[in-house]
N, C-alpha and C positions, 0 to 999 in steps of 0.2 A: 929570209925572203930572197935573199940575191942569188944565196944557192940552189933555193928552187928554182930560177927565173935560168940559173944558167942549167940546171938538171933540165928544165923542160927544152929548151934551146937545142941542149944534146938530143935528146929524143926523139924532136920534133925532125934533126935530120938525119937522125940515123932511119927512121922510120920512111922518109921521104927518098931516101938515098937504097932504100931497101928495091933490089934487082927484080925481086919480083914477090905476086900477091904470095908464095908460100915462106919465102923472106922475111915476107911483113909478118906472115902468122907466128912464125917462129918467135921472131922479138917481142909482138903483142902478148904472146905466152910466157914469156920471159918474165915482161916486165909483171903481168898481174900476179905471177909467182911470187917475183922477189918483193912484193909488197905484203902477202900473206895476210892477216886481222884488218891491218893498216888503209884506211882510206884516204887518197891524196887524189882530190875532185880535181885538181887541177893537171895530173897524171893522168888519168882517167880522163879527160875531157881530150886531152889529146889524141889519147889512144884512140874514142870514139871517132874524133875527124877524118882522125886518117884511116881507117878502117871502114868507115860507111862505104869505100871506094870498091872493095870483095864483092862480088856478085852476092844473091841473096843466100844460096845456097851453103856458098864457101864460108858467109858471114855468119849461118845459123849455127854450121858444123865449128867453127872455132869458138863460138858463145858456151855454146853447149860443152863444150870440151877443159871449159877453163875450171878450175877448181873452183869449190862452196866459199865465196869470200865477198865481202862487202864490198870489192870492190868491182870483180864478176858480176854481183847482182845486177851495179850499178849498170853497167855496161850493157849488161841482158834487157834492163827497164828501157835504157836509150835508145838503143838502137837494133833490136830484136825484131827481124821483117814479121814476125807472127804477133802482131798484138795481145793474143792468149797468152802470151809467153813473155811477153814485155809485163800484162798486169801482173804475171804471178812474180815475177823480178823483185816489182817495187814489192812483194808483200816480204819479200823474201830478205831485201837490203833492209826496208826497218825493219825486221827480226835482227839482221847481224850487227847493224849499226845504231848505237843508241841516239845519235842526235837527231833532232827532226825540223833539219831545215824549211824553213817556208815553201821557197823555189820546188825542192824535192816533191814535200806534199802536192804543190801547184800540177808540177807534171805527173804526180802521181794520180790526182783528182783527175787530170784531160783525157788518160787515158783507161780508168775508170767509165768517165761519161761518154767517151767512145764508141765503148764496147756496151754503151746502154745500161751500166748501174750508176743510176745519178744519185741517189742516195747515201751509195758509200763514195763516192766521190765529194757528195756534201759534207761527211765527216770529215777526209782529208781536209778540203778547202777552209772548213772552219777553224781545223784547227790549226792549220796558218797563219790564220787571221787573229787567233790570241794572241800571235807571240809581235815583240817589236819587227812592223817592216816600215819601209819605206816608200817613199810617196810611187817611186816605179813599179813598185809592187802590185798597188793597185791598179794602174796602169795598163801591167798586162794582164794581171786575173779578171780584169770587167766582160769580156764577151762571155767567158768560162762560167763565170757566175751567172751571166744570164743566160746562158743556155740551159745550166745544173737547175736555177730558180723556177724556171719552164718546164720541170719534169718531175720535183718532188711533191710533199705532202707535208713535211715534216715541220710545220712553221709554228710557231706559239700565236702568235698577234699578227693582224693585219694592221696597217694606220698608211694612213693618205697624209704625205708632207711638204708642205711649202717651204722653197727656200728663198726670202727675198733680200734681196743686199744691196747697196752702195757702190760695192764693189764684185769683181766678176765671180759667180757663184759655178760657172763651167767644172773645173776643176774639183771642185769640193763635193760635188753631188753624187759622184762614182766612189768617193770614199766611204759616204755617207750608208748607201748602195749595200756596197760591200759589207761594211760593219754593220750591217741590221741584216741581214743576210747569215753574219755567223751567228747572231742571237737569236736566229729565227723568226726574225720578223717580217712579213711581206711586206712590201712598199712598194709603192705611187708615189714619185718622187714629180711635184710639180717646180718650175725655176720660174718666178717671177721675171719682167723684164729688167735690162741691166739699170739700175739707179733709179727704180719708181716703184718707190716702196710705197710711197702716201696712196701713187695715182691707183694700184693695183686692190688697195686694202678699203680707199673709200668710192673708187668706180663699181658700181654695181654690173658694170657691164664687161670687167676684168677679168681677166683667164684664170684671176686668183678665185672669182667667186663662180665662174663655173665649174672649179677644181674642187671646191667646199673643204676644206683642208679638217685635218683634225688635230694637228700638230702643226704650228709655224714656227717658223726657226726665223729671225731677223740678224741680219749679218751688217756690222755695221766695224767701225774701226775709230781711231785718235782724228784720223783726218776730218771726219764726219763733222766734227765740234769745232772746226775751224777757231784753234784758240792760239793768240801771240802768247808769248813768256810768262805777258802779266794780264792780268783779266782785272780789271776798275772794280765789277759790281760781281764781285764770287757769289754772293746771294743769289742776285737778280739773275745771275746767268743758268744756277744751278736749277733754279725755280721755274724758269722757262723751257730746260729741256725735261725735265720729271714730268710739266704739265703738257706736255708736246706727245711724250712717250704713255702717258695715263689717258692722253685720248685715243690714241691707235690702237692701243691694248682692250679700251673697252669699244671700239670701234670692231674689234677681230670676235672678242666673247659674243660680243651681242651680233652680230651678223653671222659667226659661224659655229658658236657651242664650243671651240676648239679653245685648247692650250699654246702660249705662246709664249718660246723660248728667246727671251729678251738676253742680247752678250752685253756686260759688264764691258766698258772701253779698255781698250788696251792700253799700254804708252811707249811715245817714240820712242826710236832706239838710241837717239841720241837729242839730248837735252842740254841747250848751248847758255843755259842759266845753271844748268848743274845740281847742288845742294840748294840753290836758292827756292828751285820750282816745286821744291817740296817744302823750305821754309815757309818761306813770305807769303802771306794771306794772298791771295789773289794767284798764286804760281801755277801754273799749268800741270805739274803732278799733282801737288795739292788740289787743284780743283778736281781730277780727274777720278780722283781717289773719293771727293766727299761727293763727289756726283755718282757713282757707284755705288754708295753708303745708301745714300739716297733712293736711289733706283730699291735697293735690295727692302727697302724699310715700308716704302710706298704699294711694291708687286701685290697685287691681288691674289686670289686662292689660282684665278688662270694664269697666271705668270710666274714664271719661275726664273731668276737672274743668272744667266751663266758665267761662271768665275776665270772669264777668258785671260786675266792676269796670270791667273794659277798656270793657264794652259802654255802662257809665253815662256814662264819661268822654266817649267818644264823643256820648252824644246831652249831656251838662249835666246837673249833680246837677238843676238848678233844674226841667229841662225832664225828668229822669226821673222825679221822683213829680209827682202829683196827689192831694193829701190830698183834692179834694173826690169822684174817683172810686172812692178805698178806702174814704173814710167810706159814699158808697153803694152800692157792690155791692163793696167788696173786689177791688178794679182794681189790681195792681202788675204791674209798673212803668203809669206812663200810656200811656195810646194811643199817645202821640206815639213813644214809646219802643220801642213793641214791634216797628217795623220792625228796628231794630239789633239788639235780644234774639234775634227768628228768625234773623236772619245767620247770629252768632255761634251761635245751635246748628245751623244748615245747615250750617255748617263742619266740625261734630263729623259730621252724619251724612253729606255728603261721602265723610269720610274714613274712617268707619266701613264704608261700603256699595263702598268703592276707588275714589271716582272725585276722591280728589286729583290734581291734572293733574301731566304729567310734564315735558313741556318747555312753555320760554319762547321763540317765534319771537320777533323786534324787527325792527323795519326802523330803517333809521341817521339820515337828512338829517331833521333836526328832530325825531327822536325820540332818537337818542342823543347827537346834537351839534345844538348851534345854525347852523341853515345849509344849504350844497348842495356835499360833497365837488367836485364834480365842478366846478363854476363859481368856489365862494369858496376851491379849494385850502387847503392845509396850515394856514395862519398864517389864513384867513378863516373857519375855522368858529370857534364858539363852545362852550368846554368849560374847564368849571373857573373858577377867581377869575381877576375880570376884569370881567366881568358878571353880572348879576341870574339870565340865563339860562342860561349858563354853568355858573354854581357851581347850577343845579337839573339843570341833564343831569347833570354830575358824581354829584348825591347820585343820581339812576336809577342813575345805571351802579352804585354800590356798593353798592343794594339786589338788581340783577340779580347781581353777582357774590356778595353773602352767599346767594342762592338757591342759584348754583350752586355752592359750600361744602360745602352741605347735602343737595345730589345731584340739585336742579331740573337739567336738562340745555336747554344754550344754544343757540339757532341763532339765523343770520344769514338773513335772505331780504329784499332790496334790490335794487330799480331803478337799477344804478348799473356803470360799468365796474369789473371786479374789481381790477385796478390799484388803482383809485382809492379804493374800497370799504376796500381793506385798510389802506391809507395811513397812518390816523389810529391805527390800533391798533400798527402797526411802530414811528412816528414823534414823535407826540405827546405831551408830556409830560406831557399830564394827562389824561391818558387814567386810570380806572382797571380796563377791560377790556381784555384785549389777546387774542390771536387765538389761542390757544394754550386759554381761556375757553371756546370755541363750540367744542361736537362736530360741525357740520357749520356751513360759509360759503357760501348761494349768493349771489352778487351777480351779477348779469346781468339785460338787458330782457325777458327773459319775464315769462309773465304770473303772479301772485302766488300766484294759484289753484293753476297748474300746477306753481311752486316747494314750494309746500306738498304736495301731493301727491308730488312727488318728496323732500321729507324725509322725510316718511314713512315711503317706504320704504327711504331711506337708513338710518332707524335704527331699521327694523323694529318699526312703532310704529301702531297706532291715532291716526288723526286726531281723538277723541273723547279723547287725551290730551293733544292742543295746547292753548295761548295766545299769541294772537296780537298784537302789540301795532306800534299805527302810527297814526300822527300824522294821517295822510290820511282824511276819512272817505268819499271817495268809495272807497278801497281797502279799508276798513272795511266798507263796505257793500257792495261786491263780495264780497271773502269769505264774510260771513256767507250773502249770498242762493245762493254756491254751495255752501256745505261749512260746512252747519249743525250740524257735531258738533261744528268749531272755536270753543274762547270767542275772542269777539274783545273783547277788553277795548273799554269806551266813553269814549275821554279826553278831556276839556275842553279847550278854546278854547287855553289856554296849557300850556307845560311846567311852572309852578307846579302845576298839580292834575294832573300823570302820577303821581306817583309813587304818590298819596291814592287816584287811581282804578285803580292795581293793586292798593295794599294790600287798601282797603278790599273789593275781591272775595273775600278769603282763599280765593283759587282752589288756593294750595298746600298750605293747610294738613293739619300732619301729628300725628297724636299718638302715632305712634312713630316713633324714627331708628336705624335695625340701619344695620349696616357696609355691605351692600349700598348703600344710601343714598347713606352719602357717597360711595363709589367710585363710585355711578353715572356721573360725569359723563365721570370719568377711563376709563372701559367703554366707554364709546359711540365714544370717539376712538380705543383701539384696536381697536374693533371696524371701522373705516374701515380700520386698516392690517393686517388680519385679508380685508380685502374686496380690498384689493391684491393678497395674496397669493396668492388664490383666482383671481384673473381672468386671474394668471401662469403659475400651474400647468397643467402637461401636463394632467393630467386630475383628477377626481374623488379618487380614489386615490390619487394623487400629491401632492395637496393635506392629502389626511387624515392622511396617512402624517409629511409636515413638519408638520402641526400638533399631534402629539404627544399627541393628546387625552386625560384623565385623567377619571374622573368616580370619586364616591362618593355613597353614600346612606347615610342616617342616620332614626332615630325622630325623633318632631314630639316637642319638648321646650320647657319653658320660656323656655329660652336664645334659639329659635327661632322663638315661635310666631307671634310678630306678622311675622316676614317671612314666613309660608306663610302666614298670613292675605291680606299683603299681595298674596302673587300671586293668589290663589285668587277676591280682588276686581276686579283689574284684569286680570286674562289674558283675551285675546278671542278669539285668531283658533287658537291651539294648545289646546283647551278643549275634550273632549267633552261635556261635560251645560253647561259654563257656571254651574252651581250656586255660590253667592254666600252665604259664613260668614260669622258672629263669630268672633271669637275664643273666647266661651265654644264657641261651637256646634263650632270646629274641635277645641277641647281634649277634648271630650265624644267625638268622629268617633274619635280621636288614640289613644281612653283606654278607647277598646271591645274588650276582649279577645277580643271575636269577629271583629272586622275586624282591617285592617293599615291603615297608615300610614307612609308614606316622604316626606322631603324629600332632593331632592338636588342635589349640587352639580357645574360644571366647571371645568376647566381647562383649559392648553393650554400651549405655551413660550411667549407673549407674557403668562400672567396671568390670574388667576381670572375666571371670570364669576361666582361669585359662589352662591348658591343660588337657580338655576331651575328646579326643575321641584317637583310636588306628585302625589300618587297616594294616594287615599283608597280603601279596598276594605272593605264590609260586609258581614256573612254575609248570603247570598242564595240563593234556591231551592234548599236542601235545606241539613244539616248538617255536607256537606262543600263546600260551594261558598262562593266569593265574588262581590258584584256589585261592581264595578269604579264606583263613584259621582263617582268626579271624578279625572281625567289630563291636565292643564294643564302647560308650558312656555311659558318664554320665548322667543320668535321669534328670539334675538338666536342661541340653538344650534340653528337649522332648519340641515339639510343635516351635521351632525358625529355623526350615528346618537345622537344623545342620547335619541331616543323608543323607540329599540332598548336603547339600555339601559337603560332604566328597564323595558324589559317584561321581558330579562333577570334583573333583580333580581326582580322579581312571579313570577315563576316560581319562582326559586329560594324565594322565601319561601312559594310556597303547597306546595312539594315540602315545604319543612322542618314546617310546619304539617300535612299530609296533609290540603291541599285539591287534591280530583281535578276540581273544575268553577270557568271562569271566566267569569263573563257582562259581558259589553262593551255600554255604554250608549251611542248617538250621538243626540243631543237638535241638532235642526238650527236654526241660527241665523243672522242675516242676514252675520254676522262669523268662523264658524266652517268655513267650508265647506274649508279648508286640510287638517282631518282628517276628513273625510266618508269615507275609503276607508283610516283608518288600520288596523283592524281586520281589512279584506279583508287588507290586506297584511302580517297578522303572523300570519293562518291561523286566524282566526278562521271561524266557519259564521253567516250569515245565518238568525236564529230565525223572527224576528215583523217586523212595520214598523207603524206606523198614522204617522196625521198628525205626532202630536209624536216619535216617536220609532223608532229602530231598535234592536234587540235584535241580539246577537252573544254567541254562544257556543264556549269549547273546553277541551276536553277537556285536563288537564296530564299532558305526558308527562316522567317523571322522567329526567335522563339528555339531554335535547332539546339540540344544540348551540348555541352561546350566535349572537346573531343583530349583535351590534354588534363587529365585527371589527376595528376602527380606535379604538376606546374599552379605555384597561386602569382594570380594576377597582383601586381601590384603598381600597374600605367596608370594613368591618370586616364579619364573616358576617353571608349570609344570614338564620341563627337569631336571631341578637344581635338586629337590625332586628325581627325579625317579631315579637317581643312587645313591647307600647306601655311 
């Protein structure tokens, strides 16, 4: 470092001390010569300074003149009078240089959105925002993001969010911002006022309730609890802040349908009792710890506890307060800190809004083994004790296999002969994946892009549900530039920090796990030997007939309600309106004695699928009508008339009900265009159309013969269902 510091020193006055501008050209050519592959930003930063001073002309003619080198480019991106010439720069340094600084991407995004492509500017900027920055970061990317936010399209979910806190909430809201920004989420970020949490949440006349939030985030801290050393009555204390926090929660559901991200306390950073305040009954971490417990065990289906402990630990007690930013404006946690804090609550809304990802792609030769199946065979890769690198592939593969435990679904997509491909997982002893793990394996030279695409559709899956994970980053960077709905995780230099940089994405995180879940994985694999069968079969008919199909429908319950949640957030392509619940809000849909509500399930001889499909109906245009508000299924029952039975059953429920009108909503979507003619073909009439929307109408006739022929009923009645 010192010798850089006195190399730029030198530089900086030779350059200065230079007689004149074709003096300076000279040396400026010099130095990016003698640098050749080699990028030194902080070379280069100089050379720019002193260089902007060239007329434009003089300045374009010596850009232009410098040899193809990473650090040319760099220089041409900077400070290139022609911004044509500047964006092609930045395309041209990430080609020669493999790192992909934030900062870089940042300036690469501005002058992008510039020159009017806010799109590819929103790839750069996002994919900044994967990687660790810091709190300056977002600091300066927030105009950039709002102006990029103002011009694209490209968003998954919308969600309106409340931020109310104790303490000063300014700071954290641009972070917040920015991270639902790289996930492609739109937001409406509301800020409660500073320390009136109660007055905003139970004044009906609060900017909180003309906000109507659909996610509230509550920002609270250790100070909040105002606790000495030792607390007398640990019960009585614990008891009265659970019941304090159980009314504001059900204060938020029932007033606004929304979910609410309750923080788990933190603890001071320093503790003048020590070991004892985790000892002694009544100690202040001890209490803070069983009040947490507490909170987590009492949360309702709208509550979800965020594990802002985890979040400290992550950044350092030391590095998450700053006593001198709360003594002046009441700053907790510090700046430093609040990049981890918005994580962990992105994580909640994530998962709240459905876009926890579903599968884990991996590619193998140095990302699940040390090595190159194909050249270092059997005994030459590296996996497990032995080596350094070894025993870290090892701990990947056991975090990829607790994923899919838990119902993450595994695939294989790898450059490599399939023989060979498979080898390690038939063979090796230390292996703790094996092939039996992965609901689909491609391994073959095609291209990654096209493998990905063809999983997909192997397991009837939105690519905006993938993660992609691979060692390589020029195949990193290929994916992402073709199939931006893919996360492609961003891994460091070594397999020491793979596993840090999957975690720490908490791309899977879930705050609830139904039985579907965990079967998932084990579903996807027979859904492959469900696709044999079909492709054997004489015909249509003949396939339906051996697959023995069973369905039932049942009311949205308790029991239920976070898996109809679940699909209702993540269903894309089987989705007429695409409309996107809470849980309170689906309870409320559930609970309306005016509408109807059905969840239901399939089956078949090979094995449940499990509860797919959802069908919400609210009284609509007249007293005896219903509108049809949300008919989502899972793709994985396209082709088993499963959308016939579910219209089946809606019939029989509106005959038992004496509703004579049903109005069919198609809300068209870049994802949905699968049931764009669902409606035509179940005899519906064509009402209205405009831009957003198609209207569909029909008439129920009692008596109508049932339409899914290959499907036996086995629900419990019509009547039973149709009241919530």
């Amino acid at each position: 470092m010192a010798l850089n510091n006195y190399m730029d020193r030198v530089l900086t006055a030779r350059l200065r001390a230079s007689a004149g501008s074709s003096e300076k050209v000279e040396l400026g050519t010099e130095v990016v010569k003698a640098a050749g592959a080699k990028f030194d930003e902080g070379i280069a930063g100089l050379l720019a300074d002193e260089m902007k001073s060239l007329g434009p002309d003089e300045l374009s003619r010596w850009l232009e003149g410098l040899p193809d080198s990473s650090c040319a480019a760099w220089l041409r991106a900077q400070i290139h009078p022609e911004p044509v010439k500047a964006e092609a720069a930045w395309e041209r340094f990430f080609q020669l240089h493999a790192g992909r600084d934030p900062l870089h991407l940042m300036a690469c995004a501005r002058v992008l959105s510039d020159a009017g492509r806010h799109e590819q500017a929103a790839l750069k900027l996002r994919l900044a925002l994967t990687q660790p920055v810091r709190y300056s970061f977002f600091a300066r990317a927030g105009n950039l993001i709002r102006q990029i936010a103002g011009n694209i399209d490209s968003w998954s979910r919308t969600a309106r969010i409340a931020i109310l806190g104790s303490s000063t909430t300014t700071l954290l809201a641009p972070v917040l911002e920015a991270l639902c920004f790289r996930d492609r989420i739109r937001t409406e970020i509301y800020q409660g006022l500073y320390g009136a949490v109660q007055q905003e949440i139970l004044n009906p006349d609060s900017g909180l309730a003309s906000f109507r939030p659909d996610i509230v985030i509550l920002v609270s801290n250790w100070r909040d609890l105002n606790l000495s050393p030792l607390t007398a009555d640990e019960d009585g204390f614990i008891e009265s802040v659970v019941r304090e926090r159980k009314e504001l929660w059900a204060t938020l559901a029932r007033s606004f349908n929304c979910h609410t991200i309750q923080p788990a306390f933190d603890f001071p950073a320093e503790e003048s009792w020590g070991y004892l305040g985790g000892a002694l009954r009544g100690g202040r971490t001890r209490v803070i710890e069983r009040l947490n417990l507490r909170m987590r065990e009492e949360a309702p289906a709208t509550v979800s506890v965020l594990d802002t402990p985890a979040a400290q630990r992550e950044t350092g007690s030391a590095r998450w307060e700053d006593e001198a930013s709360w003594s002046r404006f009441r700053q907790h946690p510090s700046t430093e800190a609040l990049p981890a804090l918005a994580e962990a609550q992105l994580a909640h809304i994530r998962a709240v809004l459905g876009l926890t990802r579903k599968v884990l792609v991996t590619d193998l030769d140095n990302t699940l083994w040390h090595g190159v199946i194909g050249e270092d065979g059997l005994h030459g890769i590296g996996i497990g004790p032995g080596t350094p690198q070894g025993e870290a592939h090892q701990r990947l593969q056991q975090y990829l296999r607790d994923l899919k435990d838990r119902g993450i679904v595994l695939a294989v997509c790898s450059k490599n002969n399939p023989e060979d491909a498979r080898l390690p997982f038939e063979q090796h002893p230390h292996m703790v994946l094996r092939l039996d793990d992965f609901a689909v394996f491609r391994a073959n030279w095609e291209d990654k892009v096209a493998n990905l695409r063809a999983l997909a559709q192997d397991l009837s899956l939105g690519l905006d549900s993938f993660v992609f994970l691979d060692d390589n980053p020029l195949e990193r960077e290929w994916v992402r530039s073709q199939l931006p709905q893919v996360t492609v995780v961003e891994l460091g230099s070594t397999v020491f920090s793979y596993l840090r940089d999957l975690d720490r994405s908490r791309l899977f995180q879930a705050l609830t796990l139904s039985a579907e879940d965990i079967s998932r994985a084990e579903q996807y694999r027979v859904e492959a030997q469900r696709e044999t069968l079909r492709t054997t079969a004489a015909s249509m008919d003949e396939f339906l007939s051996q697959m023995q199909l069973e369905a039932l429908v049942e009311s949205v319950t308790p029991k239920n309600l976070a898996r109809v949640t679940q699909l209702v957030n993540k269903t894309n392509q089987f989705n007429v309106t695409t409309r996107r619940y809470t849980e309170a809000q689906v309870s409320a849909i559930a609970s309306d004695p005016g509408g109807w509500a059905g969840a239901f399930h399939m089956s078949d001889r090979m094995g449940s699928y499990g509860l797919i499909g959802v069908l919400f109906c609210r009284p609509g245009g007249s007293t005896d009508g219903w509108e049809i508000d949300s008919w989502l299924m899972s793709c994985r029952t396209l082709g088993r008339q499963m959308e016939k039975f579910m219209f089946d059953r809606l019939v029989e429920a509106a005959v038992s009900r004496k509703v004579h009108r049903l109005i069919g909503v198609f809300r068209p979507t870049a994802k949905n265009a699968l049931v764009k003619e669902l409606y035509d073909s179940l005899g519906f009439v064509r009402v209205s159309e405009s831009g957003e929307e198609i209207r569909y109408e029909l008439m129920v006739q009692p008596g109508a013969p049932f339409t899914a022929t290959h499907v036996k009923n086995v629900s419990v009645a019509a009547a039973e269902v149709a009241c919530p």
